[in-house]
C-alpha positions in Angstrom: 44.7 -25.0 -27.0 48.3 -24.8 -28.2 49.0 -21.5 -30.0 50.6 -21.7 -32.9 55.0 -22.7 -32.3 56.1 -19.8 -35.0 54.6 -17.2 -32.7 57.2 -14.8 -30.9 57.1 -14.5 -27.6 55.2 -10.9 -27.5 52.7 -12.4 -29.8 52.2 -15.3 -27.0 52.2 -13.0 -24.3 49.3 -11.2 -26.4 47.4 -14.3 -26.9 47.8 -15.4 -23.1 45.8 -12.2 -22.4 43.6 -12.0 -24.4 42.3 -15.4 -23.8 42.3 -14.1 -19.8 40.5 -11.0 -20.6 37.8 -13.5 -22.9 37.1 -15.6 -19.8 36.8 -13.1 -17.4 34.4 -11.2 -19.6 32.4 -14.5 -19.7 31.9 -14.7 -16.2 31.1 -11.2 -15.7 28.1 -11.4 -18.6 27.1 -14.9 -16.5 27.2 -13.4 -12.9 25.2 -10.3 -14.4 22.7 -12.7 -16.3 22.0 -14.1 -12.4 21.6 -10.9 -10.9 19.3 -9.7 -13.3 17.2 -12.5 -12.9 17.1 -12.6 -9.0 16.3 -9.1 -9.1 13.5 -9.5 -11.6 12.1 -12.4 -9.5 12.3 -9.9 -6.2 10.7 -6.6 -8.3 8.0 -9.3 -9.3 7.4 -10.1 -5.5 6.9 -6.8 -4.3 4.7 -5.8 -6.9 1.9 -8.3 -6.7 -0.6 -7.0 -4.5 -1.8 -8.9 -1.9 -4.8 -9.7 -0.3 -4.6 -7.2 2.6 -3.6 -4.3 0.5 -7.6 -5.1 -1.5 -9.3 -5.2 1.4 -10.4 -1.8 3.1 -11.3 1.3 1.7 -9.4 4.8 2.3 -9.8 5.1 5.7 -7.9 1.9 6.6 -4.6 3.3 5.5 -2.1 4.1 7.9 -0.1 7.1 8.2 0.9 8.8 11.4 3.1 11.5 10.0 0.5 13.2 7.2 -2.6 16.2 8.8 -5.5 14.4 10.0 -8.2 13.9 8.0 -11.8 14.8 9.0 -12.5 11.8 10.2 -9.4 11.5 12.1 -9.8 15.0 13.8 -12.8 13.9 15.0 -11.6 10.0 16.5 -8.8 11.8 18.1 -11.3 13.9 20.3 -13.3 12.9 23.1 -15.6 15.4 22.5 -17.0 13.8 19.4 -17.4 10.2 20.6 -20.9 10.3 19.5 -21.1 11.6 16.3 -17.8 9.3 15.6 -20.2 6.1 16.6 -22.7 8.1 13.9 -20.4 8.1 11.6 -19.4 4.3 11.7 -22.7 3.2 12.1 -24.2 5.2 9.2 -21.1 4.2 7.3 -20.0 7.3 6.0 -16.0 6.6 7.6 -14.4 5.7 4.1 -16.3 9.1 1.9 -14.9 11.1 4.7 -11.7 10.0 4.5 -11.3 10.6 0.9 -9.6 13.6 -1.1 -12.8 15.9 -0.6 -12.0 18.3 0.2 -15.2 18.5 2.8 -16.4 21.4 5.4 -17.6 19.2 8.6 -19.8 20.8 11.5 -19.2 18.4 13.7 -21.4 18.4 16.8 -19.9 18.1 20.9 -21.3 15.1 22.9 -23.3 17.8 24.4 -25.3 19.0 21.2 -26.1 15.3 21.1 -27.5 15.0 24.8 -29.5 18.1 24.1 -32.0 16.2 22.3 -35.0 14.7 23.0 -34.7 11.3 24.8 -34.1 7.9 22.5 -33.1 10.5 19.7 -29.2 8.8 18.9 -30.1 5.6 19.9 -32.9 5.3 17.5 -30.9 6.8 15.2 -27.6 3.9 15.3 -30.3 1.2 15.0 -29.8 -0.6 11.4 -33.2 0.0 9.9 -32.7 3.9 10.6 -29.2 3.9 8.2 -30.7 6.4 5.8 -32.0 8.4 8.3 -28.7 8.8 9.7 -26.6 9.6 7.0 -29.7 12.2 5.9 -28.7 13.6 9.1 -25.2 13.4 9.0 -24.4 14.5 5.2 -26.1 17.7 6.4 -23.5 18.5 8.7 -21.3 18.2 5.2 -20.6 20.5 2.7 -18.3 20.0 -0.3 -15.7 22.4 -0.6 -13.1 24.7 2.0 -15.5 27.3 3.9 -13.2 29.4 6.1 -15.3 31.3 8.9 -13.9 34.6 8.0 -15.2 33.9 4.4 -19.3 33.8 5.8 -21.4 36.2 5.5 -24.5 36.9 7.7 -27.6 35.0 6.3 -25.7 33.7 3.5 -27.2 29.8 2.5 -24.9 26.6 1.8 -26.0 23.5 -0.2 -24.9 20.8 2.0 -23.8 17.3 0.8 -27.8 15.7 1.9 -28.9 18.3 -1.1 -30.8 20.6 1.7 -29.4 24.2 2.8 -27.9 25.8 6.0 -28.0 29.3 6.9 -25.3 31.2 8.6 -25.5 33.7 11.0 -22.7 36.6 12.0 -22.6 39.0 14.4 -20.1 40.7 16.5 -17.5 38.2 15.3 -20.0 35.2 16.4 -20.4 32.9 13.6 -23.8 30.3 13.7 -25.1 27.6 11.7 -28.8 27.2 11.6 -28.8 28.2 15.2 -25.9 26.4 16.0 -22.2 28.6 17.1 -19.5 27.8 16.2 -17.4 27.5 18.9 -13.9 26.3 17.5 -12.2 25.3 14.3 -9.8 22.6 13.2 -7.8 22.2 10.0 -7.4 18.7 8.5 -5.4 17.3 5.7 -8.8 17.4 3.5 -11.2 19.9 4.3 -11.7 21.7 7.4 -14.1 21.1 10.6 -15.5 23.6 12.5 -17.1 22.3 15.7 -20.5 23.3 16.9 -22.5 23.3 19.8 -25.8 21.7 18.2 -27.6 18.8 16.0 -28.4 20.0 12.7 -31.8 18.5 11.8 -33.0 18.4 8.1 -36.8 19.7 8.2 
């Protein structure tokens, strides 16, 4: 367009700038128009869940930075490799790894070989399931119990709805017989490792 031929010369130098300043802001409101969209379309993308993230429960999340959870204290030693293979196969691996928090006796290897013959592997077999986590959940107690916190013959509801009794003497601490014989914190509970098999009567 033509501006107007009575116009002075400041007026057209006006105009001529305006008109520049007009444009410009035109393209800026079209180039922000496209960014907005390409950034809605990514935000879109990375919120929509996706198969893998469904699948799983808590203990299939990965972080190697964060305290080990109970679970994980006990994968991460090899004197637990039994009452880890308990665990799976009673399929208790996914309440353990939640919030809790949990006290876990968690029996050595050793506890395990101390009783009677065909004891654990009856015990993994399918049909025995209940059994097995009858077994296990009384190695479980909701809650933090901190050693120094026991008191001698004091009894614990346990997560299997029977109770344990503690023994402490000369700065020994047992469980139903059992001594505790080390303790490790985790990122939900505690476990405190013990040299026997609790079995429900």
């Amino acid at each position: 367009m033509i501006p107007a031929l009575h116009m002075t010369f400041d007026q057209y130098q006006n105009y001529t700038v305006m008109k520049t300043n007009f444009y410009s802001l035109l393209i800026l409101v079209a180039i922000g128009l496209v960014v907005s969209n390409c950034s809605t379309t990514t935000s879109d993308k990375k919120v929509a869940p996706t198969e893998a993230s469904l699948d799983g429960g808590q203990s299939t999340v990965e972080d190697s930075e964060s305290q080990k959870n109970v679970v994980q204290v006990a994968v991460a030693s090899n004197d637990h490799t039994t009452l880890v293979a308990a665990v799976k196969a009673g399929e208790l691996v996914d309440a353990l790894s939640n919030a809790g928090p949990f006290t876990v006796f968690a029996p050595v290897n050793a506890a395990f070989d101390k009783l009677p013959e065909g004891t654990v592997e009856n015990l993994l077999k399918p049909d025995q399931k209940e059994q097995l986590q009858d077994v296990l959940q009384y190695h479980v107690a909701v809650g933090v119990y901190k050693l120094e916190n026991l008191q001698d013959n004091q009894s614990l509801g346990m997560v299997n709805g029977k109770n344990v009794t503690f023994g402490v003497s000369g700065g020994k601490v047992t469980i139903n017989g059992a001594t505790v014989i080390g303790t490790v914190p985790a990122s939900n509970g505690v476990v405190h490792i013990i040299d026997a098999v609790l079995l429900p009567k």
